[in-house]
N, C-alpha and C positions, 0 to 999 in steps of 0.2 A: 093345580096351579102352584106355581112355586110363592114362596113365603120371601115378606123381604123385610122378615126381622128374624132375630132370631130370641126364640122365648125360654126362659130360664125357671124352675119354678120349684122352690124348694131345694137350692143347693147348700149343702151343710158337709162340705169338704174342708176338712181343717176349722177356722173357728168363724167358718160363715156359718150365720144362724139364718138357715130358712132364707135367703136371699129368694126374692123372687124378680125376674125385672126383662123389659122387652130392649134390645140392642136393636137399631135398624143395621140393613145388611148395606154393602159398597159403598161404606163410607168409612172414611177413617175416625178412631172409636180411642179416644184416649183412655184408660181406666188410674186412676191415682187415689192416693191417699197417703198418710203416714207409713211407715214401715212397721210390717207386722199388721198392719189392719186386714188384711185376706185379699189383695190385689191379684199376686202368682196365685194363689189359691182360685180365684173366680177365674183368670184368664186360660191358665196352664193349667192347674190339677180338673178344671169343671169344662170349660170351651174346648182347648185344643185336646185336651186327652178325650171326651166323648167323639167328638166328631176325625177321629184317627181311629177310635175303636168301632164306629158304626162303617167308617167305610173298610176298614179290615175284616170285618164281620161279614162285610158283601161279598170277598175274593174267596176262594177255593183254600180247603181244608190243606193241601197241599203246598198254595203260596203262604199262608198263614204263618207257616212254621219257619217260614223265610224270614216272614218280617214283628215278629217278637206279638207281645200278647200285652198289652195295656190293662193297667188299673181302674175297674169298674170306678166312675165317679159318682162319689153319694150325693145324688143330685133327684128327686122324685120326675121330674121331666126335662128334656131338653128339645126343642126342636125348630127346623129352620137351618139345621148345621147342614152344612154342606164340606168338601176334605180341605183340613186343615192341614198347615202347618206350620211346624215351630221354629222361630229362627232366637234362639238362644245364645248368648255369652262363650258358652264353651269353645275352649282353643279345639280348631280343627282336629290336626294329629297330631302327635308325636314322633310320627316314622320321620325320618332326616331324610328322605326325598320325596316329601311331601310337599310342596308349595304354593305360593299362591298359584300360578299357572294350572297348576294339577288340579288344586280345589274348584279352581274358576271354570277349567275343563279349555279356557284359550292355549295352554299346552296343547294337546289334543289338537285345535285346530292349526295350529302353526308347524306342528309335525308334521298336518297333511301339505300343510302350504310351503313348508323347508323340500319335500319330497316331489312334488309337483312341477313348481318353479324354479328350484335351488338349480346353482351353476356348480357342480366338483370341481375343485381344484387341488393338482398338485401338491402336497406343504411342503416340499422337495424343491421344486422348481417356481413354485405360486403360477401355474398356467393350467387353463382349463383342462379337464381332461376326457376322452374320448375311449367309446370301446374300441377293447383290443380284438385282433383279428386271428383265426385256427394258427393261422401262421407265427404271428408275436408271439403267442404264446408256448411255439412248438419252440419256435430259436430260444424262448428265455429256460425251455425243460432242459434243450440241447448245449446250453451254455454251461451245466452242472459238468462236473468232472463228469468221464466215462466212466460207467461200469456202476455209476448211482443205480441202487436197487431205489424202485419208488411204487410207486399206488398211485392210480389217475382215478381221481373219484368226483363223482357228480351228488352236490348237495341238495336231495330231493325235500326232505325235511328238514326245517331248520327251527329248533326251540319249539316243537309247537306240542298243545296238549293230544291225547286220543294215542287208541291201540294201534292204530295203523293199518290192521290188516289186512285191509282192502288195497296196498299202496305195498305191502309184504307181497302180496298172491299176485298182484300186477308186475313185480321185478321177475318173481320163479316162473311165471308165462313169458315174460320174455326175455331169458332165457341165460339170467344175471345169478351168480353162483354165491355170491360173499357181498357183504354190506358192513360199513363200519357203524355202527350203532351205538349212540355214546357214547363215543372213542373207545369203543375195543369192535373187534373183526370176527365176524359173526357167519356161521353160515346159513343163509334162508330155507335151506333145508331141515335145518334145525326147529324145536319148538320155541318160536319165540312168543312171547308175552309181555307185553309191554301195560303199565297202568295208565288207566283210561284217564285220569285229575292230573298224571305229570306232565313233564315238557320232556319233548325228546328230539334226539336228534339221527338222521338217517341219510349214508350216505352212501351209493354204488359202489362197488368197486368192477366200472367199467373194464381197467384192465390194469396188470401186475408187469414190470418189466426192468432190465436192467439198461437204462442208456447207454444207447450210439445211435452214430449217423445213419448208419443204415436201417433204423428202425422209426426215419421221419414218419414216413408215412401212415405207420401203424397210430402213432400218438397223433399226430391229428384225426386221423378215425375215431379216434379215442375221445379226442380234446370236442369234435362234432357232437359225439354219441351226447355227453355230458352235458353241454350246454342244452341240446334239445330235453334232456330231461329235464335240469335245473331252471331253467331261465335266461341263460348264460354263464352260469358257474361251473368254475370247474376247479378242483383240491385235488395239489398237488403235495402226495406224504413222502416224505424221502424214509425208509422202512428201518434202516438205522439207529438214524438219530431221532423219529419222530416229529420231525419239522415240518410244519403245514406252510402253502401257500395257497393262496385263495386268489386266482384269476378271473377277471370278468368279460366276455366277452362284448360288455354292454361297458363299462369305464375301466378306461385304464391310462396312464401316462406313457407318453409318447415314447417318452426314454426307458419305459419297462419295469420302475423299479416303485410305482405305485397303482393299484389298482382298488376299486370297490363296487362289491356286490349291485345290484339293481336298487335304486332309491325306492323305498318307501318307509311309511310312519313309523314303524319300530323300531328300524335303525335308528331314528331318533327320540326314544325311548330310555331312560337312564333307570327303570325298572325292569328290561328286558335285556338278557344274555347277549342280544344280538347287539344293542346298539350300545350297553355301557361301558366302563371302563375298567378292561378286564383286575384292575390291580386295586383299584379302590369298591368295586360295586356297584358303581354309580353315587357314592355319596358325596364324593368330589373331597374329602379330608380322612384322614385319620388321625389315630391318640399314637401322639409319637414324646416320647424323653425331651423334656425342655431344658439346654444346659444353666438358663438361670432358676429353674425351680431343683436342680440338683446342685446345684452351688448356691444359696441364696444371699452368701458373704463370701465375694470371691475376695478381699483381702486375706482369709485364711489360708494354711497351706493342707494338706489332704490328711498332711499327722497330729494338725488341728482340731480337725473333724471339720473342713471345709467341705467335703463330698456329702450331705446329708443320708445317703442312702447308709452309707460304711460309719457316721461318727460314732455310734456305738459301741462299734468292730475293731476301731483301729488297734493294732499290737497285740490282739487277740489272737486264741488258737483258733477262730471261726475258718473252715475251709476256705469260703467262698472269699473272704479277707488276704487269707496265705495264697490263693491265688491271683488276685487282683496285684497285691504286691510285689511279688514275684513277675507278674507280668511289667510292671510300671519299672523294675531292677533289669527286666532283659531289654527294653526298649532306653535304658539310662533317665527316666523321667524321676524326676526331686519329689520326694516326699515333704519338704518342708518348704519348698516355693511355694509363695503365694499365687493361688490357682487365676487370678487377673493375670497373670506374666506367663501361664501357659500359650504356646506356642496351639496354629490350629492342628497341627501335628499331633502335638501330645492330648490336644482337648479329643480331638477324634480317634485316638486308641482310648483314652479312657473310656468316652460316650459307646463306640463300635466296635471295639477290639481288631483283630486282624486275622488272618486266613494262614498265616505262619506257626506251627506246630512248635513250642516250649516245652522243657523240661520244667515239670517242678518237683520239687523236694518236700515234701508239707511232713507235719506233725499234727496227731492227734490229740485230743486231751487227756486220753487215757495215757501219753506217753510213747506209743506206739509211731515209727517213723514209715513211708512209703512215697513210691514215684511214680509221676503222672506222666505223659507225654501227650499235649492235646492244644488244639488253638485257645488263645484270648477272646471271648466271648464278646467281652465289650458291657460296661453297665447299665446302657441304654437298654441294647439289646437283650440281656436279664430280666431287667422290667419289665420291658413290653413282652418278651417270653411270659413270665409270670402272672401276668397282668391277665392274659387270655385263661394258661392253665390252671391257675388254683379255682379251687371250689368253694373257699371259704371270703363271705362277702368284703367281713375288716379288712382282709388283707387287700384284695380287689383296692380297695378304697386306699387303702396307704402307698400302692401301687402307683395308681391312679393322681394321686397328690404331685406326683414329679412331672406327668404327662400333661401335654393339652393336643386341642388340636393342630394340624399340621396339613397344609395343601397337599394333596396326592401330588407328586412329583411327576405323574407321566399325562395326566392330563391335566394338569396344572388349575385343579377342582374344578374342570369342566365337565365331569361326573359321564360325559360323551368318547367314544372311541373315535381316533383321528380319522376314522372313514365317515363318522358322522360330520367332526368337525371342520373336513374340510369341504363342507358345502354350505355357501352361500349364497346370499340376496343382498345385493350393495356390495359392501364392503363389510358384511356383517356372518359371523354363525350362527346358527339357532340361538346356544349359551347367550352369546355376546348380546343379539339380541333381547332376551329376559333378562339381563343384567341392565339394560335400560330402565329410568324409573317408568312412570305410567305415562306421564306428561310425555315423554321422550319417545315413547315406544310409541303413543298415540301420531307423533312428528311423524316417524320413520314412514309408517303404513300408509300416512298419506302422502307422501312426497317419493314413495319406491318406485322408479323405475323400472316397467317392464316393457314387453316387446306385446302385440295386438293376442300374439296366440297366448304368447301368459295370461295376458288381461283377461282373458277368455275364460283358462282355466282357472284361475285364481279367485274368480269376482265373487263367490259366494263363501268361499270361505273367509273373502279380506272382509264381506262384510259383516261377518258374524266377532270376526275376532275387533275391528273397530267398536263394534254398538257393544261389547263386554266392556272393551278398556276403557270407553267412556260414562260406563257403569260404576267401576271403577273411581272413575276422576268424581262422576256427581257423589258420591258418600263420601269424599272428602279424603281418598286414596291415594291420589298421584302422586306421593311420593315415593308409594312403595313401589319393587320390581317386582316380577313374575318370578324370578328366582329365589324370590324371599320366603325362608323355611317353615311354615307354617308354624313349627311350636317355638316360633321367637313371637308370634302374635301375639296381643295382648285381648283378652274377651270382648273387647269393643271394637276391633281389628277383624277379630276373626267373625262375628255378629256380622259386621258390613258387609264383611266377604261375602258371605252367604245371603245376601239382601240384595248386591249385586247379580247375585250367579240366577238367584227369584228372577229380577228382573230383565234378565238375560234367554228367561225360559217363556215369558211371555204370556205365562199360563192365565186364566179368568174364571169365574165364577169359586176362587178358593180362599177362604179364611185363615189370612196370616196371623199368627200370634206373635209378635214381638216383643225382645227385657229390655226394656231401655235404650233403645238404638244411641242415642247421644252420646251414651259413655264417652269417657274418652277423645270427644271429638270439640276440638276450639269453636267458637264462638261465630268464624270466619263461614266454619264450614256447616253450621247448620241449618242453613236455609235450606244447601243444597240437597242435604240431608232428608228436608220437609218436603222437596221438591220430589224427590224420589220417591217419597213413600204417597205424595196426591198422585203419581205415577201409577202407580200400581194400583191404587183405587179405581185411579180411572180405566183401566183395563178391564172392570170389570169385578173387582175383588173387592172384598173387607176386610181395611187389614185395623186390627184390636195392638193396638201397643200399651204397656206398661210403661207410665213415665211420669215426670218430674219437673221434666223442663220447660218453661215456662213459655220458650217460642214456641213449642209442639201443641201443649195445652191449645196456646191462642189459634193455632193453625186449622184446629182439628177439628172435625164437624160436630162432635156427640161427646160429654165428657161424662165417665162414671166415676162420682170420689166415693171410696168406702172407707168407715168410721165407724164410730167418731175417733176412737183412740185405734190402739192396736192390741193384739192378744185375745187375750177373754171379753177385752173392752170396747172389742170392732169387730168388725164382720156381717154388715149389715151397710146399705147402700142412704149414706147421710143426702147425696143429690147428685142428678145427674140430668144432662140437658145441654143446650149450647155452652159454649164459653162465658156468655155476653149472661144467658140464665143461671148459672153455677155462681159467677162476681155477683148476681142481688140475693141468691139465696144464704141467710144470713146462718144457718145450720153448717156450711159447708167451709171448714177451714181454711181449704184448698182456696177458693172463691175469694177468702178477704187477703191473702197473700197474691190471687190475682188480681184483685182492684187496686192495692196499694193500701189499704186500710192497716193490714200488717205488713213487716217490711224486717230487717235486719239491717240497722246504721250502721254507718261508719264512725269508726273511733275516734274520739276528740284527740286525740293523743296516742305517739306513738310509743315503744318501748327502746330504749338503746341499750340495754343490756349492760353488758360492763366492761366494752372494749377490746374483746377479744373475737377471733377470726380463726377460723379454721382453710386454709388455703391451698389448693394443689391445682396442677398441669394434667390435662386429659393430652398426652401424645399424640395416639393414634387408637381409635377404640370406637367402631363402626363409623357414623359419621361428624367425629368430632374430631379435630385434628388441632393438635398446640394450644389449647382450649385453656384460661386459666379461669378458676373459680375462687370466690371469696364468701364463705361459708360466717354472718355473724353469730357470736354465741350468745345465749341467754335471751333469744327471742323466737317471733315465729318467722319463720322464711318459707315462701311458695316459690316452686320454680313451676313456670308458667312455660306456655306455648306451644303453635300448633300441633298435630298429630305428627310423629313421627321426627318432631325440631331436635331429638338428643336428651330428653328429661329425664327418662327412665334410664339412658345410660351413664347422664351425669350423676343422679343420687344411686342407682340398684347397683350398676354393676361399675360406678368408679366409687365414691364417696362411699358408702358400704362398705365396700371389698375392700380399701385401704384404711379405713379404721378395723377393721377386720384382723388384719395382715399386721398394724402394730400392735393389736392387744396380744394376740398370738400369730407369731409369723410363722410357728412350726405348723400349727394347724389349717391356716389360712395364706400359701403364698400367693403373690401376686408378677403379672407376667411387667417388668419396670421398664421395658420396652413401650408399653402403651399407656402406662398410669406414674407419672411424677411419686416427688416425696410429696410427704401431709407435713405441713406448716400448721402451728399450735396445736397440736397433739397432745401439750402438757395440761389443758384447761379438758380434756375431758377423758373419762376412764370405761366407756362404757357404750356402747349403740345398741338402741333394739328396733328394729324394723319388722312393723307392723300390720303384715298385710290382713286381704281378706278368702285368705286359706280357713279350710273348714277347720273347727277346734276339736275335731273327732271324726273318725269313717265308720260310726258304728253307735245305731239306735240309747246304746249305753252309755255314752260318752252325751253329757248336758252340761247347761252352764254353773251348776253345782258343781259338777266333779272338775270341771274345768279351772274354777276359782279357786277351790279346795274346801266349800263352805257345806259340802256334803259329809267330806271326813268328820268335819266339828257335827253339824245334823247326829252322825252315825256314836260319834263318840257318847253326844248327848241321850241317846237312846239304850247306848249300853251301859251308860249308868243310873238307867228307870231301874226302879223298886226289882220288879218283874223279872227283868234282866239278870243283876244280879243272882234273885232267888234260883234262875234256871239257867245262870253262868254264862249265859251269853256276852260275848265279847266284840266290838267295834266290828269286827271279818263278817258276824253275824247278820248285820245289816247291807253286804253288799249283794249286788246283783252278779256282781263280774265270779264270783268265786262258790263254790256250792259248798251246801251248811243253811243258809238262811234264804238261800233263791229258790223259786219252784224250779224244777231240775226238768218237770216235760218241757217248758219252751225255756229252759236254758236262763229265764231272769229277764227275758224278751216283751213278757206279756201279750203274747199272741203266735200264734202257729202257721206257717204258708202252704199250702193244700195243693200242688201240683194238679193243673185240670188239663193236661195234655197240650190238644189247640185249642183252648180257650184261655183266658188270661189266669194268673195264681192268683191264686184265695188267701187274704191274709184273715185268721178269724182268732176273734178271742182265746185264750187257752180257757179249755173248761177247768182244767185241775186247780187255776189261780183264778180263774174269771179278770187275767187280763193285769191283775193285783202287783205280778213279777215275782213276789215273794210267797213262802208255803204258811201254812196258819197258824202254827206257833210263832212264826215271827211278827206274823201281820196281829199276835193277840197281846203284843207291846206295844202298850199306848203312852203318849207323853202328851199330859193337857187332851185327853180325850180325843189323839189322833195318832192315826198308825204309821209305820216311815213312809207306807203309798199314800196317804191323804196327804203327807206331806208333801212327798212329789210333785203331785196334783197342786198343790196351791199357787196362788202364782207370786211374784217376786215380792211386789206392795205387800201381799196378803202375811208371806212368810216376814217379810220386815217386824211387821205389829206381829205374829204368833212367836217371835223369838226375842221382843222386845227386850229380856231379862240377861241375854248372852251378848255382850259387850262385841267380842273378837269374831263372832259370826256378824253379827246387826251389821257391823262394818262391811263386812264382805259384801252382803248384801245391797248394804246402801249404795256400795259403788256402781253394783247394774242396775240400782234405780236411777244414777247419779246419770248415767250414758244412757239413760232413756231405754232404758229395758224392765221397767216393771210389772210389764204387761206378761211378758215369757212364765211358763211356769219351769217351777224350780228344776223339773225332771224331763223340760222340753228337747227332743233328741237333737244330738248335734248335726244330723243328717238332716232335719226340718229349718234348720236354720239359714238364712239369709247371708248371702256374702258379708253386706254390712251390720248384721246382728255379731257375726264369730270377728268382725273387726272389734266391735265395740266391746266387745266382751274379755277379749284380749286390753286392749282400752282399761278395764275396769282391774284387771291384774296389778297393772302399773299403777293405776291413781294410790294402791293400796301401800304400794313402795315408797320408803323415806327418800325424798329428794335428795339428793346430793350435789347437785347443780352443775355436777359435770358430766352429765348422761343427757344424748342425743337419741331425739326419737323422728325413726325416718316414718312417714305414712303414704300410701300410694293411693292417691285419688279415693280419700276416705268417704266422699260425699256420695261414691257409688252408692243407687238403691236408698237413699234417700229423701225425703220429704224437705222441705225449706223449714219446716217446724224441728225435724231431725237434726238438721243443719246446726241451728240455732243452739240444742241441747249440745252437738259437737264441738261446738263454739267454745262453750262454756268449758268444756272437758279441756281440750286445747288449750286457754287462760288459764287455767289450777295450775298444768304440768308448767306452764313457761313461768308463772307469776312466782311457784315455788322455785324458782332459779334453773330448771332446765331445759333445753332447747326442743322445738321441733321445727323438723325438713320437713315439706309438704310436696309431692307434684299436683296439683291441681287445675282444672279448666272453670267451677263452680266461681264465680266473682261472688260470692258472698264472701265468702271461703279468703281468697286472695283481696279482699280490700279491706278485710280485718288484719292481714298481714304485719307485722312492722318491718320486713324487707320484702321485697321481690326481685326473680331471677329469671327472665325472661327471654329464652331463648328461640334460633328461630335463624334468618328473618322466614324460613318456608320449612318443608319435610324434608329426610333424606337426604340426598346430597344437595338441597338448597339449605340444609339448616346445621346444627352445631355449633353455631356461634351464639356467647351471650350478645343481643342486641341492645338491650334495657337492664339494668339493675341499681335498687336502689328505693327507698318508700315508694308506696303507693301512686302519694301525690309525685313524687321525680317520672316515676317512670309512664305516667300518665301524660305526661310533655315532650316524649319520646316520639319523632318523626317516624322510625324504623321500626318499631314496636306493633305488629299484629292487634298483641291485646288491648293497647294503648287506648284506641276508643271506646271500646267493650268497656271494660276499667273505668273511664271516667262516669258512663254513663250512667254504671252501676253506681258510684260513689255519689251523685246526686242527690 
């Protein structure tokens, strides 16, 4: 009989103590608490990593090693799991033809649905087109000059993996002599071998001949033989010059001078040889020389050092200098014109050079004189030469610094080859349609005209790819496109995505584990959000989320808060039960922030700072277009609004990047095409932008060494009694370097045991028992504790044992100050919390003298937070601004934005409905705002 709870009993993963506790199954399971109290811990390291590892334990020793080997959970029993899975934060990919589409897997289905339904057309004549017939194709061989030697070949294999050899022995039975194989001509007499993992290509060669008329006949024999092998295909090589044509006898245009292979899915593919473009890859852009990031003050002239690349160089014996010059002296170009008054003539021999052979004359430095005779290279072309060849990374990077992206020129980053793209549905390409946002794209598929037999073919796939994008639209998505590059996501983006694609798969009886689905997501859109996730209950399934949010909470059927504090001071289950039973239970924090008992006010008063404004124009820079912004100083500013409204690319990648670009414009240019000048620039000297990037990739790396409050620890140990007597020096006490570390695990304190198909073993080091350090260093003690007891202590604990050291105390106060007290001194960076390594970072700054002319941008700092968390952020937030310096905020949290003293409210929708400021202005202003999304949300909260 299946079980419809699932029972936990004794988990003590991370700093849950003995948790024991029964979760009913198919319902939705909120788990909360403060940060740091063992939420991920009981959800992720104890729920979904057991029940991944019990149903991977059930597959074959064979798939096993497919699909990785999980971390036993130290948990005494679990049971009632059924297969989980995790739908996590993590940005999808990184590959640049990754996208939404591809992740959602609706790519996929609209290839089959572009291939199926789609009309070819011409892009020559824009008229449908039709296969060609033995004959069109005989007149268009016979139209080449007489006496063309050529190769009539039939393309049996195209791109695909396998040895083939079966498809080898079938050409030499009947009775075929020579094969081009990968583009070279092979004969199948020969041994060939082909590797069974790659892609290969393989094509007849029916028949060899030199054109004329008298030899119609044969080439349609010919042109017959091919098609019946291929599908229709028939490649035409002229043996000379190498030039393929590729005729169909399935599509071809009527006037001869466009044709494409037989439709299906991989031609429209921009991961596949067949269908992408052959000049870019399929990534639809490349890193090309930008002439204002190589001039970044075209008032100078080039003997200035306007050309950044050369200002070094000018009048130097540098070769590549005496060349340039010499080139710029045989084309008559001015050396001391200012480069604004270059003609595009003379801009594009500098940028590309030319194809025209120069003498030069150069001199060595040694003295020594000699003559070149060779083309103008061009500077551009240098760089991006360079750019690919060197090995060495700086250079790469300084390279790199003059370059940006750049639309492929030939498919105009539609990443498709124009056999793909000239097939349509409407009025549309495949591209064009993924270039739709969601909302839009949702329009098209239901209002697409087809004919009764499309309707036919088409019904199962329209309906599959409809019930995704409306999957989609309910997480609060439809602004984005299908073509949108996965690693521009943001972890709350890319979360949904994959919450959509769940609920796309239909699947039941399986336990979701979810990080906070809300991230990220406005106000507007989280019902929809709550709707989707009673969705997937209802099918069948328990889905457990980690969360915060207050509508979820109330939404949810079962709530678990663990406590009471966090670190060494939680990890134990303070209540759990309905909503309605969590608000009376008077132990549970969580409980009196949902009854309203605790709350976070609004400020009697606002702050006006002192008048000053930080001001610039977003041009053009994704979806924000002539965009002006008014940045006050010396207070707090949230820019609000929905997902996808322009916030992240108003503060990250404009307001950043141009404070960036004047503190160092050598190091940081910016493209002034798309980003205005910065108005009051003179009121501040400084930005530090604050995210929640890890503060270390590696166990070693903790909030001590990250502060610097472990150097002062280390220094303090090396001037113990002991120390001295046996010379030990500050190095002594690291882990990172040998001398004072145990050297079997490296300073690790534990060792990983490789157990084949079973999961790794992380176990204690015997030689340290786990200590990190050997025992001579561990037999210096300061105050009757060793540098690992110190480790071990946790942040409070360390504050009171180093009461006596003024310059650490402080350090340390700061991460008690950002509500980190609970962490121990030596807890790994790797263990930390997105919003722990923010606030930790947080606790750097507080330690720095204000100056009151340093901006601090922070990115949705309330991620993974608690409302009691919040409250301590609050706090932190008031010090930095109260002390005279400014912070940027993007936020959706209305605690957060109604402590504000301006907001920037942008919107009025996602993507191309949004980029405009709608609202700005206090609280109370922007709360009286008709157009304003958050305007009600806002008020309601200020109550």
């Amino acid at each position: 009989m299946l079980k419809d709870e699932i029972e936990i009993i004794k988990a003590s993963e991370h700093n849950l103590k003995d948790v024991s506790l029964k979760i009913p199954k198919n319902k939705l399971i909120v788990i909360t608490g403060v940060s740091g109290s063992g939420k991920s811990s009981l959800a992720f390291d104890v729920i979904y990593s057991e029940g991944r590892r019990k149903y991977i334990e059930s597959l074959s020793a064979y798939a096993r090693q497919f699909l990785g080997n999980g971390k036993i959970a130290n948990v005494e029993k679990i049971s009632g799991l059924s297969p989980t899975i995790a739908i996590d934060q993590k940005t999808t990919s990184h590959n640049p033809r990754s996208t939404v589409g591809t992740v959602t897997e609706i790519y996929d289905y609209i290839r089959v649905l572009w291939s199926r339904v789609g009309t070819p057309f011409c892009p020559n004549h824009n008229i449908p087109i039709t296969p060609k017939t033995t004959k069109q194709i005989t007149d268009i061989i016979l139209n080449n000059e007489a006496g063309t030697k050529i190769n009539i070949l039939s393309p049996v294999i195209r791109e695909e993996k396998g040895t083939h050899a079966e498809t080898i022995e079938r050409l030499i039975k009947d009775g075929y002599v020579r094969a081009k194989i990968n583009g070279k001509i092979v004969l199948l007499d020969d041994e060939i071998k082909l590797e069974k993992n790659k892609k290969h290509s393989i094509s007849i060669v029916v028949d060899r001949l030199t054109t004329d008329d008298s030899k119609k006949d044969r080439i349609s024999e010919a042109i017959d033989a091919c098609a019946e092998y291929s599908g229709g295909l028939v490649l035409v090589e002229e043996i000379d010059t190498g030039k393929e044509t590729l005729h169909s006898k399935n599509f071809a245009c009527k006037y001869g001078d466009f044709s494409i292979p037989e439709l299906e899915p991989r031609l429209f593919s921009y991961n596949s040889p067949i269908g992408y473009c052959d000049k870019c890859k399929g990534i639809g852009y490349s890193q090309k020389v930008s002439w204002d990031l190589l001039v970044p003050n075209d008032s100078l002239s080039i003997k200035d050092g306007g050309i950044e690349y050369y200002k070094n160089a000018v009048d130097s014996l540098n070769i590549e200098w005496q060349l340039f010059k010499k080139a710029l002296e045989h084309y008559d170009i001015s050396l001391t014109k200012p480069l604004k008054q270059f003609t595009e003539f003379e801009k594009n021999i500098v940028m590309r050079g030319s194809d025209e052979s120069i003498d030069y004359d150069l001199k060595t430095s040694s003295g020594n004189s000699w003559t070149w005779n060779k083309e103008f290279e061009g500077v551009a072309n240098i760089i991006e030469r360079r750019h690919i060849e060197t090995k060495v990374e700086r250079r790469r990077k300084w390279y790199a610094k003059f370059m940006n992206e750049q639309v492929c020129n030939k498919c105009n980053g539609k990443k498709l080859k124009i056999e793909a793209l000239s097939v349509k549905i409407g009025d549309l390409d495949i591209i064009e349609f993924t270039n739709l946002s969601i909302s839009k794209a949702i329009n098209f598929i239901k209002d697409v005209s087809l004919n009764d037999q499309q309707k036919e073919i088409a019904e199962l796939v329209l309906k599959e790819v409809k019930s995704r994008l409306f999957f989609l639209s309910d997480v609060g998505l439809d602004y984005l496109t299908l073509s949108r590059s996965s690693s521009t996501l943001s972890g709350g983006e890319s979360q949904r995505i994959r919450l959509a694609t769940q609920m796309g798969s239909s699947l039941s009886g399986v336990i979701y584990v979810l990080d906070e689905p809300s991230i990220g997501l406005h106000q507007r859109d989280n019902d929809k959000l709550i709707l989707t996730l009673k969705g997937m209950q209802e099918l069948g399934n328990t889905v457990i989320v980690v969360e915060h949010d207050y509508e979820t909470m109330m939404a949810s059927d079962h709530i678990v808060d663990i406590g009471p504090r966090a670190g060494i001071y939680g990890g134990t289950v303070v209540a759990q039960g309905t909503p309605q039973e969590i608000m009376k239970n008077e132990k549970s924090l969580t409980g009196k922030y949902l009854s309203g008992e605790l709350k976070i006010d609004t400020p009697k008063k606002r702050r006006n700072g002192k008048g000053n404004y930080l001001s610039f124009v977003v041009k053009d820079l994704n979806n924000i277009k002539n965009q002006e912004f008014k940045i006050p100083l010396n207070v707090v500013t949230s820019i609000t609004g929905v997902s996808g409204s322009g916030k992240s690319t108003m503060m990250n990648e404009s307001l950043y990047k141009i404070i960036k670009s004047k503190i160092d414009p050598l190091n940081n240019p910016i493209d002034t095409t798309k980003i205005g000048k910065l108005k009051g620039f003179e009121n501040i000297d400084k930005v530090v932008r604050i995210s929640q990037d890890p503060i270390g990739r590696t166990p070693r790396s903790n909030p001590a060494t990250y502060t610097g409050a472990f150097d002062l620890i280390r220094e303090i140990f090396a001037y113990a009694p002991d120390s001295k007597i046996k010379g030990f020096t500050k190095s002594r006490f690291s882990f990172n370097v040998p001398g004072g570390r145990c050297e079997k695990c490296s300073g690790d304190g534990e060792l990983k045991i490789s157990m084949n198909f079973l999961p790794d073993v992380y176990v204690k080091c015997d030689e340290c028992q786990g200590k990190r350090y050997n025992d001579e260093t561990l037999s210096i003690k300061f105050k009757g504790k060793s540098i690992f007891d110190v480790l071990e202590l946790s942040i409070d604990e360390a504050l009171e044992f180093f009461d006596s050291f003024p310059k650490l105390k402080n350090k340390l106060q700061y991460l008690v100050d950002v509500g980190l007290g609970y962490l121990k001194v030596g807890h790994p960076a790797t263990l930390l919390s997105g919003g722990e390594a923010q606030r930790i970072k947080l606790a750097t700054y507080l330690e720095k003298r204000a100056t009151g002319k340093t901006i601090y941008l922070l990115d949705e700092p309330t991620t993974g937070l608690h409302v009691d968390d919040i409250r301590k952020l609050i706090d932190v937030i008031n010090r930095i601004v109260d002390s005279g310096d400014t912070v940027v905020i993007i936020e959706h949290n209305m605690d957060i934005i109604k402590i504000s003293d301006w907001v920037i409210d942008m919107g009025p929708g996602g993507g191309e409905f949004g980029g405009k400021v709608v609202a700005a202005g206090t609280p109370e202003k922007v709360i009286t705002s008709t157009k304003s999304v958050t305007a009600p949300y806002l008020e309601k909260s200020m109550k």
